[in-house]
C-alpha positions as CSV (number, residue, x, y, z in Angstrom):
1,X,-33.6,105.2,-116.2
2,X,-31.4,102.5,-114.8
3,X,-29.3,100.9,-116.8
4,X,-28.4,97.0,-116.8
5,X,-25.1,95.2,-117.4
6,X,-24.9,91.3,-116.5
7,X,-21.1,89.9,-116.5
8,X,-20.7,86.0,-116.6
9,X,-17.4,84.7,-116.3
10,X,-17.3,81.4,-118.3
11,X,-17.6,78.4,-116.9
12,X,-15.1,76.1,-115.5
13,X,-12.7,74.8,-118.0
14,X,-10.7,71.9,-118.6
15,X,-7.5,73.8,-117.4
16,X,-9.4,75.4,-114.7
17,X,-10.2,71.7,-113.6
18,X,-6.3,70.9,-114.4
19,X,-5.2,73.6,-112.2
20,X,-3.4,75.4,-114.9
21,X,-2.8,78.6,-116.5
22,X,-4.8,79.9,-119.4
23,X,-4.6,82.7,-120.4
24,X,-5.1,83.4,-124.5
25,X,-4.9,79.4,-125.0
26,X,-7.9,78.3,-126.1
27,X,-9.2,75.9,-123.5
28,X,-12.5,74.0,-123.6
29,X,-15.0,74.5,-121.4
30,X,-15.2,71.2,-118.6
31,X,-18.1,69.4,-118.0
32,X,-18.9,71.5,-115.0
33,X,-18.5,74.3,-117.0
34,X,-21.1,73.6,-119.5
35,X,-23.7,73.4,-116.3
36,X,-22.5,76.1,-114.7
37,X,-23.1,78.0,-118.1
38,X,-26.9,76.4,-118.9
39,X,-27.5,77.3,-114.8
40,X,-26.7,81.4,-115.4
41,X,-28.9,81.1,-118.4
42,X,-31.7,79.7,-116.2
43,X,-31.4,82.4,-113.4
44,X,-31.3,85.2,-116.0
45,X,-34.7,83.7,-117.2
46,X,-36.1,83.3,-114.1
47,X,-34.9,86.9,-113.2
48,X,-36.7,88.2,-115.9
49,X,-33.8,89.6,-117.6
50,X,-34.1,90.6,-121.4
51,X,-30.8,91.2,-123.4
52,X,-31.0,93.9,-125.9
53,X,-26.7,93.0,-127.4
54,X,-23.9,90.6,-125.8
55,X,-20.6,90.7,-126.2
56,X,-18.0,87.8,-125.8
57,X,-14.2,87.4,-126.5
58,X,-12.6,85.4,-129.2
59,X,-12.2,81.9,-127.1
60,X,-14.4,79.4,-126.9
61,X,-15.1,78.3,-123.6
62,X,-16.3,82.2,-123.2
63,X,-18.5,81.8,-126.6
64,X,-20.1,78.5,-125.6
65,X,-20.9,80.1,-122.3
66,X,-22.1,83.2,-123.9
67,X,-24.1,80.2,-126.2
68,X,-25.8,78.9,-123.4
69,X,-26.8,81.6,-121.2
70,X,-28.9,82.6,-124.3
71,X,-30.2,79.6,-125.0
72,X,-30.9,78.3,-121.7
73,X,-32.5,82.2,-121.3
74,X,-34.7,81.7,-124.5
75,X,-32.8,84.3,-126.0
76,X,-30.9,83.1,-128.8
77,X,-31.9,85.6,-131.1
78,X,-29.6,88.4,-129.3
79,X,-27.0,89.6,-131.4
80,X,-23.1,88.5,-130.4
81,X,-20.0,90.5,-131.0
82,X,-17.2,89.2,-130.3
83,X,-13.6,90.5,-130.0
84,X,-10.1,89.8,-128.6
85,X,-10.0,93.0,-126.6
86,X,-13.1,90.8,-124.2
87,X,-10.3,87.8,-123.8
88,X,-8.7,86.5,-120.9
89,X,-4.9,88.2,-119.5
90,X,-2.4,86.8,-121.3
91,X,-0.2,85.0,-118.8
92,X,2.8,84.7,-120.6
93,X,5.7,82.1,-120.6
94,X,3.0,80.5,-117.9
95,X,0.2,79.4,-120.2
96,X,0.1,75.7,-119.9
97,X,1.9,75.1,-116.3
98,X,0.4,73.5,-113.3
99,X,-0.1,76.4,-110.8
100,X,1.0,74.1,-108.1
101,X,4.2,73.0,-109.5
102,X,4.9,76.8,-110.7
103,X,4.2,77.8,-106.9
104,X,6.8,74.7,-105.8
105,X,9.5,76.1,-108.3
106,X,9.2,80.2,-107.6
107,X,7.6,80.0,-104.6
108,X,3.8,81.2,-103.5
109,X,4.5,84.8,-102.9
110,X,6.1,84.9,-106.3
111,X,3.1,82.8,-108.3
112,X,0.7,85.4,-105.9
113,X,2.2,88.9,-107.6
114,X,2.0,87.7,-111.0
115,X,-1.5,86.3,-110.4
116,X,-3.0,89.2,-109.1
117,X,-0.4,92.5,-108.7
118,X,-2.2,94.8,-110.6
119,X,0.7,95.9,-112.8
120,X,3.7,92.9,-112.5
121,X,4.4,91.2,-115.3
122,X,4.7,87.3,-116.0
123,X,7.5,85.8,-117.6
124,X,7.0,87.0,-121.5
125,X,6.2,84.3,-124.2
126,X,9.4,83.0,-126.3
127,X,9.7,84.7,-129.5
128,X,9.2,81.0,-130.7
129,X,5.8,81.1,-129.0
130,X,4.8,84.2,-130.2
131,X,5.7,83.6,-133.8
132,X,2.8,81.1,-133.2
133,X,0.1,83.1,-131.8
134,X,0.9,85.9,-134.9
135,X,-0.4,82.8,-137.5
136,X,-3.0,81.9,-135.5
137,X,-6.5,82.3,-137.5
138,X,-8.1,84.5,-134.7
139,X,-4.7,86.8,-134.5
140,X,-3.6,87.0,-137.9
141,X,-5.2,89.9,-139.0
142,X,-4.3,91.9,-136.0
143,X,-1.1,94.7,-135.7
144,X,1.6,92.6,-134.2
145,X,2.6,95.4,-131.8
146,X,-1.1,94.4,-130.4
147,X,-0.3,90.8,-129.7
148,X,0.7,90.4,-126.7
149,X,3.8,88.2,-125.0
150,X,2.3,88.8,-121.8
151,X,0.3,90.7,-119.8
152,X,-1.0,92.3,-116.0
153,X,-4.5,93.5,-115.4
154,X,-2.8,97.2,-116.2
155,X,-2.1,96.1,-119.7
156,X,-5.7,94.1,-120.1
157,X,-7.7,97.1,-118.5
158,X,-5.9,99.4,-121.2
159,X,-7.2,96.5,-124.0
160,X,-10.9,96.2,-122.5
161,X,-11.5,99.6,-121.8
162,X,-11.7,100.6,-125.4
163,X,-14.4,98.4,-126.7
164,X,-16.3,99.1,-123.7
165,X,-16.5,103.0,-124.4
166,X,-16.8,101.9,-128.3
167,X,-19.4,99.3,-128.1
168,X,-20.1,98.3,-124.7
169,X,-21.3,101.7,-123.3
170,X,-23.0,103.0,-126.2
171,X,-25.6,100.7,-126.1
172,X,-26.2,100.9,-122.0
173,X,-26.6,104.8,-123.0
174,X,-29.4,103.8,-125.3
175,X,-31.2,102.1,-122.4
176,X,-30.1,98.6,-124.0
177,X,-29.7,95.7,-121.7
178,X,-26.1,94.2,-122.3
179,X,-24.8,90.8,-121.8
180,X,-20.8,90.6,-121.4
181,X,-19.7,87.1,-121.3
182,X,-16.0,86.5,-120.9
183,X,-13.2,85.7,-118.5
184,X,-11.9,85.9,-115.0
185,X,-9.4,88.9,-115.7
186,X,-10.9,90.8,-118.8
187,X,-14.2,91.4,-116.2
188,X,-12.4,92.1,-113.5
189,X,-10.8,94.7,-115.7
190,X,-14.1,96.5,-116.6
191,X,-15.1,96.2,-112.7
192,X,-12.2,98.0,-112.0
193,X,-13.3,100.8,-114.2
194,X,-17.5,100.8,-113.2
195,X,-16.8,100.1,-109.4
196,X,-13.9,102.8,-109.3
197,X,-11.7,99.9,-107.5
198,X,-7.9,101.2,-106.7
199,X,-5.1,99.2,-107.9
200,X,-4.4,97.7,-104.3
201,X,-7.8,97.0,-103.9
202,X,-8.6,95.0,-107.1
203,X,-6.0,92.5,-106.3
204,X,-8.4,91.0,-104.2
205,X,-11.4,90.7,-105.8
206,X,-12.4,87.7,-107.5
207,X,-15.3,87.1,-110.3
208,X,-16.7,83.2,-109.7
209,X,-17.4,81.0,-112.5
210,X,-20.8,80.9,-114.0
211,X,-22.4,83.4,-111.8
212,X,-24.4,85.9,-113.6
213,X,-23.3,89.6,-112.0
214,X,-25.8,92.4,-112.6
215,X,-24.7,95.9,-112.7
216,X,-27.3,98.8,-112.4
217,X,-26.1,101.7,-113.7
218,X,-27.0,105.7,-113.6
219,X,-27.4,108.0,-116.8
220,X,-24.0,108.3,-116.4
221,X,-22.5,104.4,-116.1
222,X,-21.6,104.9,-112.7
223,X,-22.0,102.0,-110.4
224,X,-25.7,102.5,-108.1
225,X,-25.8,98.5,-106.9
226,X,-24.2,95.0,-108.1
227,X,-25.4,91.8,-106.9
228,X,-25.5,87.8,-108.0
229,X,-28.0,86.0,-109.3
């Protein structure tokens, strides 16, 4: 029997719109976001698609888009888990500059690797910086040595992968439909690992906001078709 995984990336947020990095900071979802978020939930009801489990990360804008593509789905009842290994790469001493002006001050090709080389790191977060992020209510209770100052898809594949196999693919082996709503880099992580995508190759694919992308799978999770709603 085949088995179904839908991915949403979250909707545009307000840094999105700003033209800034993100990464772990949590960002609220813009106002575009919030319809590109109630508009997946519509084509997943119109598709006829019935979630058995989803899954978001620990930062809002992906929750509230998680939020509405069950609601506007009629299918708030779904249980949510949610967990930091599902959030977006941590970009570092980055989070919070314009992309433009960082582009203008290291250059494009520079501001190009650390966006997408699979395995470069960004500039790391000041120990100031991350003696923040450690008191943070969503981080406190993790290890520190799992806190990240920064990170590349590498290091956010090695994060995701885990609670994929755990709780992820468990369920997709029980013929369970699963609903994975998160961010721009944690998906393309896990679409690394279904679509078997080298590490040249995966620097240019890109996950659009708000559009629900359904996997079918074989008895084995390996990739048969993908396609948009």
């Amino acid at each position: 029997m085949t088995k179904t995984l839908v991915m949403v990336r979250h909707g545009q947020s307000q840094w999105n719109l700003a033209n800034k990095f993100t990464g772990w900071v949590d960002v609220d979802l813009s106002e575009k976001g919030v319809e590109e978020a109630i508009e997946a939930g519509k084509k997943i009801k119109e598709a006829g698609i019935v979630f058995d489990h989803a899954h978001t990360s620990i930062l809002k804008r992906a929750i509230k888009t998680c939020n509405y593509v069950l609601e506007y789905s009629d299918q708030m009842f779904v249980p949510v888990e949610k967990s930091w290994r599902l959030n977006e790469r941590h970009y570092g001493a980055l989070q919070g500059l314009n992309k433009a002006e960082t582009a203008e001050k290291y250059g494009d090709e520079q501001v190009h690797i650390w966006r997408r080389s699979y395995d470069t790191l960004p500039p790391l977060l000041s120990e100031e910086e991350m003696e923040k992020q450690y008191h943070l209510k969503r981080y406190a209770k993790l290890p520190k040595d799992v806190v990240p100052a920064a990170e590349n898809l590498k290091i956010t594949l090695e994060r995701a992968l885990p609670y994929y196999f755990d709780h992820i693919a468990p369920q997709l082996l029980k013929d369970e439909v699963v609903l994975v709503a998160a961010h721009g880099n944690s998906l393309r992580a896990l679409a690394k690992h279904i679509e078997k995508i080298s590490d040249d190759d995966i620097m240019g694919l890109e996950i659009p906001t708000g559009q629900p992308l359904v996997y079918e799978l074989d008895n084995d999770l390996n990739m048969i078709k993908k396609y948009y709603l």
